[in-house]
N, CA, C and O atoms as a printed pandas DataFrame, in Angstrom:
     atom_number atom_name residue_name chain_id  residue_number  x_coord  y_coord  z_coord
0              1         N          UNK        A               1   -0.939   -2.640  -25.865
1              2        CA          UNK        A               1    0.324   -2.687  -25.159
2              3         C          UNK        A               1    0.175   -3.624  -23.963
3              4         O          UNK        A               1   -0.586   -3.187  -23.100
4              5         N          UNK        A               2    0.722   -4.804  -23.717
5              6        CA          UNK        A               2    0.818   -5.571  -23.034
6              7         C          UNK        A               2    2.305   -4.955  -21.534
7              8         O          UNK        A               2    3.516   -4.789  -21.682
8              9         N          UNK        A               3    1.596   -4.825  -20.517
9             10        CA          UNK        A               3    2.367   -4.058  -19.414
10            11         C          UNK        A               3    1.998   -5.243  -17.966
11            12         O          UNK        A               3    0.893   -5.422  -17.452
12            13         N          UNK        A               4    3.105   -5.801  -17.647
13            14        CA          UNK        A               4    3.289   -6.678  -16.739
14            15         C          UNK        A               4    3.845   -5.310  -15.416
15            16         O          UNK        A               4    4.679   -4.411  -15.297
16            17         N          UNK        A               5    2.787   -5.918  -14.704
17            18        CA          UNK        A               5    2.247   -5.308  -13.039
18            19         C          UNK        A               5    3.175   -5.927  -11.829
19            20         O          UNK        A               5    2.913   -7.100  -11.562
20            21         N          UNK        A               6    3.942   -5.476  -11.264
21            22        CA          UNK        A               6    4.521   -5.925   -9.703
22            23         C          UNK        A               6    4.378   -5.204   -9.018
23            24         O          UNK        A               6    4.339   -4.028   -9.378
24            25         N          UNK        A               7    4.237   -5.552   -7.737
25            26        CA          UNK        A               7    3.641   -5.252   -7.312
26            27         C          UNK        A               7    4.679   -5.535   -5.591
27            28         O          UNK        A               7    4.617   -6.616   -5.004
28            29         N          UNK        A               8    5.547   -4.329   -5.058
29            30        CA          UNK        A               8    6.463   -5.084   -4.146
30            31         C          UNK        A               8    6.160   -3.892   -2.971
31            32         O          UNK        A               8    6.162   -2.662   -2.942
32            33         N          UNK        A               9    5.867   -5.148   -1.900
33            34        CA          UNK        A               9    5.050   -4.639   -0.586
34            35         C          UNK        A               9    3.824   -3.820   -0.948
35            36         O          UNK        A               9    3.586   -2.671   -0.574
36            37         N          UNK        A              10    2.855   -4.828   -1.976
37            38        CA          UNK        A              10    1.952   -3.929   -2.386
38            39         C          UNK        A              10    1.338   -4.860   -3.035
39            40         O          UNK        A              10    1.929   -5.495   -3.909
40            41         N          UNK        A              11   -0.247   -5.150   -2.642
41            42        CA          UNK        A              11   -0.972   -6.613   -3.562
42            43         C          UNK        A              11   -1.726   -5.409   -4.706
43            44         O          UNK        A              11   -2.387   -4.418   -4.397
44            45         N          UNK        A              12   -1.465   -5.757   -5.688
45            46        CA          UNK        A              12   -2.026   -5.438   -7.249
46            47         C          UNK        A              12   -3.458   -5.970   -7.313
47            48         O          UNK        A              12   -3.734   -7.160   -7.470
48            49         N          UNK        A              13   -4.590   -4.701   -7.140
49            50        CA          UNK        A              13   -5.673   -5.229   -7.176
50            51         C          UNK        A              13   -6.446   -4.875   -8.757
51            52         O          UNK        A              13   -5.701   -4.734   -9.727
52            53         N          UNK        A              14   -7.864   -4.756   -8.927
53            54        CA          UNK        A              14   -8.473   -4.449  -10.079
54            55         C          UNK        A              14   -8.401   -2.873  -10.373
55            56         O          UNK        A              14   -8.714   -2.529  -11.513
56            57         N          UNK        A              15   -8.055   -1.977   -9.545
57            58        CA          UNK        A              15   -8.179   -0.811   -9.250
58            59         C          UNK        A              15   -6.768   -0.508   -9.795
59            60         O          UNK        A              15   -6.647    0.073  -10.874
60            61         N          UNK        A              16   -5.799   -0.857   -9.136
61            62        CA          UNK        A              16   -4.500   -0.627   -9.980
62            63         C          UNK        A              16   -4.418   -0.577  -11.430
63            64         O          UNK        A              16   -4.061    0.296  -12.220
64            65         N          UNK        A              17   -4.998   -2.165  -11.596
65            66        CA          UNK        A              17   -4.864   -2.377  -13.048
66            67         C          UNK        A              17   -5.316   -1.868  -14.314
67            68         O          UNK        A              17   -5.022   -1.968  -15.505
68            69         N          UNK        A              18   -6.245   -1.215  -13.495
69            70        CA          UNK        A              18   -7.189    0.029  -14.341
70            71         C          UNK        A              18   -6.367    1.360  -14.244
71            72         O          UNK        A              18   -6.303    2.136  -15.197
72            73         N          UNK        A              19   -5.770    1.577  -13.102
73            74        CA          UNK        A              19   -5.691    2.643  -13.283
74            75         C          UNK        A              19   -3.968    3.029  -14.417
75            76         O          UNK        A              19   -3.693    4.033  -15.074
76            77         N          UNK        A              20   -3.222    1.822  -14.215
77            78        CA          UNK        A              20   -2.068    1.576  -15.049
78            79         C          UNK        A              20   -2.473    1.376  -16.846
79            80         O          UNK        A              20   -1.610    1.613  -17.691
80            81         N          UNK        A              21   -3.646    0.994  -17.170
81            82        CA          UNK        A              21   -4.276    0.680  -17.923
82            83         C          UNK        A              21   -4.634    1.552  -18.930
83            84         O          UNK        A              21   -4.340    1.382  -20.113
84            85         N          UNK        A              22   -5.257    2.476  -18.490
85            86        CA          UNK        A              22   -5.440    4.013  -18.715
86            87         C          UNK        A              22   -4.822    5.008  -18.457
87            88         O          UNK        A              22   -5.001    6.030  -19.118
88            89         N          UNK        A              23   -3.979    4.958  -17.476
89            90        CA          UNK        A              23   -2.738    6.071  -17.616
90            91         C          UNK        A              23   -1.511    6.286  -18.365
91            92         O          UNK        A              23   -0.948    7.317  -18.731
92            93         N          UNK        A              24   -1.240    5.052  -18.499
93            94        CA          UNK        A              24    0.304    4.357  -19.160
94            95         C          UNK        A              24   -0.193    3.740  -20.624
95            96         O          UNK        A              24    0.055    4.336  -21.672
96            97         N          UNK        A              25   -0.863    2.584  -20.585
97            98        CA          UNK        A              25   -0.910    1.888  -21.667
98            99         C          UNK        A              25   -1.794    2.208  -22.924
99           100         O          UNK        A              25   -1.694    1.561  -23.966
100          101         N          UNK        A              26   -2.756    3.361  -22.733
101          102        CA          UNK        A              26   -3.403    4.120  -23.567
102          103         C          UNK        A              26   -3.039    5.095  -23.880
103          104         O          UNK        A              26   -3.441    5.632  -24.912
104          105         N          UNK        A              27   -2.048    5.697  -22.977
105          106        CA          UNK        A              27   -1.319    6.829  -23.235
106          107         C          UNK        A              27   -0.427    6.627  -24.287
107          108         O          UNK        A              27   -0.389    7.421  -25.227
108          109         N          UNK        A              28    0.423    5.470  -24.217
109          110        CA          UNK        A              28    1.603    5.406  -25.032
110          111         C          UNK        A              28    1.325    4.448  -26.402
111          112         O          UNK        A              28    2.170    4.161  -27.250
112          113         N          UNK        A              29   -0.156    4.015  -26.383
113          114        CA          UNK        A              29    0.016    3.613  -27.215
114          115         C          UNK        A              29   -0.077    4.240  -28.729
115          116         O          UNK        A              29    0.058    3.511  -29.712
116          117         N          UNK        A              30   -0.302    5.549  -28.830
117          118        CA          UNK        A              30   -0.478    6.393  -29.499
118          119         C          UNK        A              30    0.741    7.021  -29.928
119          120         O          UNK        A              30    0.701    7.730  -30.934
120          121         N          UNK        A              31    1.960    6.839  -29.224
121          122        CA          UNK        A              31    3.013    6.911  -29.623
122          123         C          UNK        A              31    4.065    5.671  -30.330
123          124         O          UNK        A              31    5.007    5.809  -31.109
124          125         N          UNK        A              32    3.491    4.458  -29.724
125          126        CA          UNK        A              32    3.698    3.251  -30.314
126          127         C          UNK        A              32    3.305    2.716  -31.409
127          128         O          UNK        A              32    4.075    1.801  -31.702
128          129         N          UNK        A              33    2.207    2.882  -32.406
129          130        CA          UNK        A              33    1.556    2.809  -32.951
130          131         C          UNK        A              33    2.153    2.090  -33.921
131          132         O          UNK        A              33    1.586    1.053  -34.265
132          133         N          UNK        A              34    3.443    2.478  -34.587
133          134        CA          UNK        A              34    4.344    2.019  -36.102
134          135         C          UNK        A              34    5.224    0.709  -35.604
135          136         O          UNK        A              34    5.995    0.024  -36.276
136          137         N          UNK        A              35    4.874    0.586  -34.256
137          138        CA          UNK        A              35    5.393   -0.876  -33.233
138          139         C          UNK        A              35    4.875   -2.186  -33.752
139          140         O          UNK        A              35    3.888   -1.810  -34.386
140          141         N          UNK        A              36    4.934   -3.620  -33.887
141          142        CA          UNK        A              36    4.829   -4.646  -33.590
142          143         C          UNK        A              36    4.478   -5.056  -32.370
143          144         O          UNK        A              36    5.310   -4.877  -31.481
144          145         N          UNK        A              37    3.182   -5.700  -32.020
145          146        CA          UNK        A              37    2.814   -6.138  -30.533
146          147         C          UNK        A              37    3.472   -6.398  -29.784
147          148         O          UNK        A              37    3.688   -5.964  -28.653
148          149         N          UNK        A              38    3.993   -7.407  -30.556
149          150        CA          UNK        A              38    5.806   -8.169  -29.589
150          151         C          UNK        A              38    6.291   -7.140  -29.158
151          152         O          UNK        A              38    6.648   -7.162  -27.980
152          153         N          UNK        A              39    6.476   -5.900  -29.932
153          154        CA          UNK        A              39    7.610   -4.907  -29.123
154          155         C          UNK        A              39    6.997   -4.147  -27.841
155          156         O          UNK        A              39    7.622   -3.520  -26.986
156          157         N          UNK        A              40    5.811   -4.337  -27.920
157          158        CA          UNK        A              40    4.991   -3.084  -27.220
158          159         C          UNK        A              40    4.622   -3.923  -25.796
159          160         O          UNK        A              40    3.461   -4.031  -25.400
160          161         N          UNK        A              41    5.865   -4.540  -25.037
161          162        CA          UNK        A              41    5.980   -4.840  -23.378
162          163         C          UNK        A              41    6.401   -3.942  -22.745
163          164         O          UNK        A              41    7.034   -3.069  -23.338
164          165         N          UNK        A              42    6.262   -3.882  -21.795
165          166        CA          UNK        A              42    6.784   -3.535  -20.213
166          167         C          UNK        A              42    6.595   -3.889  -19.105
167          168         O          UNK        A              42    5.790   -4.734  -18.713
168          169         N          UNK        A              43    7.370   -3.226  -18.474
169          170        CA          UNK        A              43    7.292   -4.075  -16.478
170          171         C          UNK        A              43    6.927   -2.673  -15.787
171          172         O          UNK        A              43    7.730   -1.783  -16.065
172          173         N          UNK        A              44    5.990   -2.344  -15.035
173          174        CA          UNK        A              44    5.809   -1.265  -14.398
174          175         C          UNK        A              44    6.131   -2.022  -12.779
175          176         O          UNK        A              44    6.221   -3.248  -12.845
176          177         N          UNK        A              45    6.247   -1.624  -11.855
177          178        CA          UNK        A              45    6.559   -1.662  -10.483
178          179         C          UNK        A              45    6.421   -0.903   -9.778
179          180         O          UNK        A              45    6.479    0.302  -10.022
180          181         N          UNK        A              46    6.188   -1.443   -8.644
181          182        CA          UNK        A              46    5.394   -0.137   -7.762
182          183         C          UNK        A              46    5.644   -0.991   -6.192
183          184         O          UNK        A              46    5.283   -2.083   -5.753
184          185         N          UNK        A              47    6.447    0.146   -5.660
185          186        CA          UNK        A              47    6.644    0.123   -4.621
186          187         C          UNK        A              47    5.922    1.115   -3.235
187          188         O          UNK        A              47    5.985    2.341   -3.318
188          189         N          UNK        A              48    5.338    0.533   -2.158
189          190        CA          UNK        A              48    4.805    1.422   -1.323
190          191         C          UNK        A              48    5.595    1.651   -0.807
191          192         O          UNK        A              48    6.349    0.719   -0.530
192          193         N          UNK        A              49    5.922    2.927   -0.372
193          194        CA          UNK        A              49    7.005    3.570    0.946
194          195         C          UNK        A              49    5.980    3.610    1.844
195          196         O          UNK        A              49    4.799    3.614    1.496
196          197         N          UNK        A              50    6.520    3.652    3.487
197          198        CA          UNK        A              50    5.909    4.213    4.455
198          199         C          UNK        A              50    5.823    5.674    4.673
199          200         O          UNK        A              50    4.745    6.267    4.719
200          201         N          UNK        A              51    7.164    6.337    4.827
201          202        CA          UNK        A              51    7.242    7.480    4.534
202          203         C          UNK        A              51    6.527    8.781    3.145
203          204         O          UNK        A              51    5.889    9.807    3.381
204          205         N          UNK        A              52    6.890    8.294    1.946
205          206        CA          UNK        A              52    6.810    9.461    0.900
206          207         C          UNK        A              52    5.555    8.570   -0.049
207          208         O          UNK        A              52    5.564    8.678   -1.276
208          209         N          UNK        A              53    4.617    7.794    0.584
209          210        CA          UNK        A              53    3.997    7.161   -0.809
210          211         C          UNK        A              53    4.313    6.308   -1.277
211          212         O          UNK        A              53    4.767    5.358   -0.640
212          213         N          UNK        A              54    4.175    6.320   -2.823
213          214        CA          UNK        A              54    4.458    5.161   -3.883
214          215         C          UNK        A              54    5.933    5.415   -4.829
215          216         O          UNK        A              54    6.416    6.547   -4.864
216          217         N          UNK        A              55    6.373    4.643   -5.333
217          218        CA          UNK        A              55    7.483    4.541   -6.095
218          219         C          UNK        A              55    7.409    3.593   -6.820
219          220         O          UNK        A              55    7.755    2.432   -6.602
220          221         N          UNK        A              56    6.575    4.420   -8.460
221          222        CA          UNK        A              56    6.574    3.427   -9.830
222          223         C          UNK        A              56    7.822    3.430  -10.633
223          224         O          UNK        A              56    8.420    4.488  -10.828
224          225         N          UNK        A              57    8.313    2.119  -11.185
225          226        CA          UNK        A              57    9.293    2.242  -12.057
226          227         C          UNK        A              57    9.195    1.678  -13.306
227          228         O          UNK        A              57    9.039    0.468  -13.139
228          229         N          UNK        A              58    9.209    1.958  -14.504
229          230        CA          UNK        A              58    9.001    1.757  -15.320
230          231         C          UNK        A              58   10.109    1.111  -16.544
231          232         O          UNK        A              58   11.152    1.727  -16.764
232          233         N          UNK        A              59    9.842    0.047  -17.180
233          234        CA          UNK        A              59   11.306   -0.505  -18.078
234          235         C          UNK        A              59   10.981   -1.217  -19.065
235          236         O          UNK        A              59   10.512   -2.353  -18.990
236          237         N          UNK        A              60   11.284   -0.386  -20.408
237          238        CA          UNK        A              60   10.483   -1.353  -21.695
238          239         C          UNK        A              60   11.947   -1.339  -22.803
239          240         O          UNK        A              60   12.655   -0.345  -22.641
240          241         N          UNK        A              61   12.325   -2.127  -23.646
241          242        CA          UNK        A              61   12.840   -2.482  -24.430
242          243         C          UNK        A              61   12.446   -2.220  -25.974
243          244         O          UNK        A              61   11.928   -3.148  -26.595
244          245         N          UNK        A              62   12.654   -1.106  -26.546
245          246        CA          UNK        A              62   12.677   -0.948  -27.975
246          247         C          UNK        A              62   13.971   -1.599  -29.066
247          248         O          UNK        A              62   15.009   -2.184  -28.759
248          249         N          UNK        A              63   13.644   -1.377  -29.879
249          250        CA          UNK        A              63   14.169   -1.891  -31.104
250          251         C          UNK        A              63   15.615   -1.026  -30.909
251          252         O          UNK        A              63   15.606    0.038  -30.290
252          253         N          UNK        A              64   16.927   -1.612  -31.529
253          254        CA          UNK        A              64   18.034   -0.308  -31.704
254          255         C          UNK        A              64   18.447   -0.229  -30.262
255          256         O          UNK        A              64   18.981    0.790  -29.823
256          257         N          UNK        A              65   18.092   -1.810  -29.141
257          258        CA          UNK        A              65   18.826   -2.130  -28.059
258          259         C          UNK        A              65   18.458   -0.469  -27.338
259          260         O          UNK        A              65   19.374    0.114  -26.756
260          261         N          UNK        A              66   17.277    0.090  -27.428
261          262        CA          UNK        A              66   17.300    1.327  -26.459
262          263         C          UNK        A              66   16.606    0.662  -25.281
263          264         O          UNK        A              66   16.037   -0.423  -25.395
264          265         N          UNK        A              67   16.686    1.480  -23.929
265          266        CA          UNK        A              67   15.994    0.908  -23.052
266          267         C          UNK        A              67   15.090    2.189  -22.246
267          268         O          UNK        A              67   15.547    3.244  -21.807
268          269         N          UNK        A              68   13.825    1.759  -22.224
269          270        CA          UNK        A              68   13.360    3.405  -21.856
270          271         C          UNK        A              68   13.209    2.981  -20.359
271          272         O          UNK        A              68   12.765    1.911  -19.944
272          273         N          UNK        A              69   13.507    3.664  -19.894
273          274        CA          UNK        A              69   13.281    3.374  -18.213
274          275         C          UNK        A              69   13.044    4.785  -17.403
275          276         O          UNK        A              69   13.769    5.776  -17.320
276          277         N          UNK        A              70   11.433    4.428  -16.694
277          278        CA          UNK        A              70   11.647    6.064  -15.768
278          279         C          UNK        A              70   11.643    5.822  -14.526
279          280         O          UNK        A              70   11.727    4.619  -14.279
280          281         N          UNK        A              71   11.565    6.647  -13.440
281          282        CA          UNK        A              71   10.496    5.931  -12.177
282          283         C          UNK        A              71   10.531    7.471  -11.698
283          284         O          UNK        A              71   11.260    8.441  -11.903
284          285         N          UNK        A              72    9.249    7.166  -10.880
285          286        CA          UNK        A              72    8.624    8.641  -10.215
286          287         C          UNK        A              72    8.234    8.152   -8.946
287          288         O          UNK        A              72    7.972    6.981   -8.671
288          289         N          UNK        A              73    8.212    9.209   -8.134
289          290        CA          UNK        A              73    7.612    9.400   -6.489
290          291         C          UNK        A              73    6.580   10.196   -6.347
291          292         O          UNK        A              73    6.648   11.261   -6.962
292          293         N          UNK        A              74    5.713   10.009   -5.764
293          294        CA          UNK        A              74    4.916   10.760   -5.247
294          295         C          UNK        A              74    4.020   10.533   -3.743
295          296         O          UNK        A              74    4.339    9.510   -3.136
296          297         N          UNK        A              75    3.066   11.291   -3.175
297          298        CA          UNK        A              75    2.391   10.764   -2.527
298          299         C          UNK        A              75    1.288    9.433   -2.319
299          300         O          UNK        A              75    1.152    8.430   -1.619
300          301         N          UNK        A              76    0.495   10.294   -3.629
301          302        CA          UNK        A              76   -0.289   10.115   -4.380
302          303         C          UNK        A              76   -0.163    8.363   -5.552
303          304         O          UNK        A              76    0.993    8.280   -5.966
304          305         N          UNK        A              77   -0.730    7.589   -5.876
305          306        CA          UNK        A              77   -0.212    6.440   -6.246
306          307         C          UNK        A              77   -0.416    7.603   -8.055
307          308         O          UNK        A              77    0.417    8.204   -8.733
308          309         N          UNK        A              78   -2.155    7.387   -8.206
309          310        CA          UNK        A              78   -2.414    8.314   -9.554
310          311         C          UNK        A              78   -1.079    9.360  -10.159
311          312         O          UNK        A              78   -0.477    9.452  -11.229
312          313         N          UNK        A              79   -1.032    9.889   -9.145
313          314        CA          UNK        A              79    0.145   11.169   -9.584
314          315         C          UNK        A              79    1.391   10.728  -10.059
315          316         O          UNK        A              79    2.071   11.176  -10.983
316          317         N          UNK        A              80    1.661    9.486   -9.053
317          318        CA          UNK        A              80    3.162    9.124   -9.562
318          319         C          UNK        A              80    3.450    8.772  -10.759
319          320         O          UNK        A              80    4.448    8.944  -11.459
320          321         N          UNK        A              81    1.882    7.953  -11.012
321          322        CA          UNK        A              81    1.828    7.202  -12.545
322          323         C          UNK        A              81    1.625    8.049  -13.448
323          324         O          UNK        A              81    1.906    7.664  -14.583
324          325         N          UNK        A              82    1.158    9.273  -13.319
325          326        CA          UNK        A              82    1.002   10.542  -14.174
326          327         C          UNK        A              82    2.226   11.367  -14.491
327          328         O          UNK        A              82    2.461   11.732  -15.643
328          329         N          UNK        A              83    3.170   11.721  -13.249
329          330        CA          UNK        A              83    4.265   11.943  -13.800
330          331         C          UNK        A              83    5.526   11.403  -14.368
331          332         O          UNK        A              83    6.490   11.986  -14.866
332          333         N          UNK        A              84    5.171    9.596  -14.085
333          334        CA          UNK        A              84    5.744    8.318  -14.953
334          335         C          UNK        A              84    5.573    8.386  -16.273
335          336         O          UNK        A              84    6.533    8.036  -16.960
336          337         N          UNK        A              85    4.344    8.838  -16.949
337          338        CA          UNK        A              85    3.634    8.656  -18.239
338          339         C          UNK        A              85    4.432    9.995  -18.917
339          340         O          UNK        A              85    4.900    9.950  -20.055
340          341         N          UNK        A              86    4.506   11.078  -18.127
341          342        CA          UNK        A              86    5.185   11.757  -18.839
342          343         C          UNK        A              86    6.816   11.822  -19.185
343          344         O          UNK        A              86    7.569   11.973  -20.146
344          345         N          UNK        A              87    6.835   11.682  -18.261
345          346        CA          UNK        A              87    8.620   11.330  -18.145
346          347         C          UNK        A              87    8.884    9.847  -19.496
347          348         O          UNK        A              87    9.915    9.893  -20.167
348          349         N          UNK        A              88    7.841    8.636  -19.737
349          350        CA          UNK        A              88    8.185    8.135  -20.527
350          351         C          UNK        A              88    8.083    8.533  -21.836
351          352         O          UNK        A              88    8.783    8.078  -22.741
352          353         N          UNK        A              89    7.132    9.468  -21.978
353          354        CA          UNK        A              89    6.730   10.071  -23.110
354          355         C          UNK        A              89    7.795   10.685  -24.084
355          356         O          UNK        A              89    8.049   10.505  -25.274
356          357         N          UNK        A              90    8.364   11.562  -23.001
357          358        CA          UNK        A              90   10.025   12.430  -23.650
358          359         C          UNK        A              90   10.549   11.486  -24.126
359          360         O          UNK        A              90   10.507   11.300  -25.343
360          361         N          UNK        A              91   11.274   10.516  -23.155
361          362        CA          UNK        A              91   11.985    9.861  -24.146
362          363         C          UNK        A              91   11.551    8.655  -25.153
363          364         O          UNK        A              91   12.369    7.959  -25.753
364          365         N          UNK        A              92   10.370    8.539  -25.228
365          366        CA          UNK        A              92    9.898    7.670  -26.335
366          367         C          UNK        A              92    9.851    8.826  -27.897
367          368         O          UNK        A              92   10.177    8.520  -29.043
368          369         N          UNK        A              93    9.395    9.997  -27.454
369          370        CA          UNK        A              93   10.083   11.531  -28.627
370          371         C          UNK        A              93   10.750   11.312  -28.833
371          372         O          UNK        A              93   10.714   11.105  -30.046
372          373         N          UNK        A              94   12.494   10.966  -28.108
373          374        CA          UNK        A              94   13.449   11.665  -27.980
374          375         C          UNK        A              94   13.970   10.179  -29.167
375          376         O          UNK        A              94   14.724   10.296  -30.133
376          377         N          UNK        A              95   13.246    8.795  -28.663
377          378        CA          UNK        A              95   13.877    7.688  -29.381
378          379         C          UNK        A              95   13.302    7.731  -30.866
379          380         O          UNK        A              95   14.051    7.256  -31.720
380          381         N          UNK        A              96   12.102    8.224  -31.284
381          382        CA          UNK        A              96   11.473    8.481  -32.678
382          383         C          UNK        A              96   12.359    9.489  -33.478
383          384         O          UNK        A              96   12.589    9.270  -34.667
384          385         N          UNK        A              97   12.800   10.463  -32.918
385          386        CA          UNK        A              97   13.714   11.536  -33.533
386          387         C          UNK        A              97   14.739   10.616  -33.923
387          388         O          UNK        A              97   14.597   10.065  -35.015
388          389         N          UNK        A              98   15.937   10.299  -33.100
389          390        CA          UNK        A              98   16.685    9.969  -33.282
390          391         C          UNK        A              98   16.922    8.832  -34.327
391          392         O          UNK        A              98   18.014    8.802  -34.895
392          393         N          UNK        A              99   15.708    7.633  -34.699
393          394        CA          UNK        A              99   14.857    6.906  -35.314
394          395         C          UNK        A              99   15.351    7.650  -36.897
395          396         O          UNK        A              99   16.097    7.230  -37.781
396          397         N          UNK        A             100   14.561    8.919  -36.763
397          398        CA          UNK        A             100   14.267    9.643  -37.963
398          399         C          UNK        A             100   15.562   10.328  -38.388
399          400         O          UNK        A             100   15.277   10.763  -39.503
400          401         N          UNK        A             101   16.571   10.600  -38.179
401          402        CA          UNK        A             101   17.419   10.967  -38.363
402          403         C          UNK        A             101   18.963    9.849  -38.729
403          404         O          UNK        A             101   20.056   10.364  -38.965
């Protein structure tokens, strides 16, 4: 899964990229699997707050013009991307069902 990194008020180091790497893009690719490479992009983004942390947002383009898009807050940068991964997860379910039906 090819996942394009921004990185706004926030320099994207090797540490990020790992950690987006293994949270997100190994995660989902196991749900992607019956995908075409081409299909299997996204844009993750990540914004630092001063106040509340980080703010990842997430936006990928499937087949059938769906658009999965999440974004999460947290303190924590790890966490946010953890409860990003899940939140994309549902509805990547929710787009296979519907798929199947």
């Amino acid at each position: 899964m090819k996942i394009q990194i921004i990185g706004a008020d926030l320099k994207i180091n090797k540490r990020i990229k790992k950690l987006i790497q293994e949270k997100i893009a190994i995660g989902l690719e196991k749900h992607l699997q019956n995908f075409g490479k081409d299909i299997k992009t996204a844009t993750v983004k990540i914004y630092k707050r001063t106040r509340w942390g980080y703010r990842v947002n997430f936006d990928m383009r499937l087949p059938g013009k769906e658009n999965i898009f999440a974004k999460a807050s947290h303190r924590y940068l790890p966490s946010a991307i953890i409860q990003l991964r899940k939140k994309i997860e549902r509805q990547i379910k929710k787009y296979k069902t519907q798929l199947k039906s």
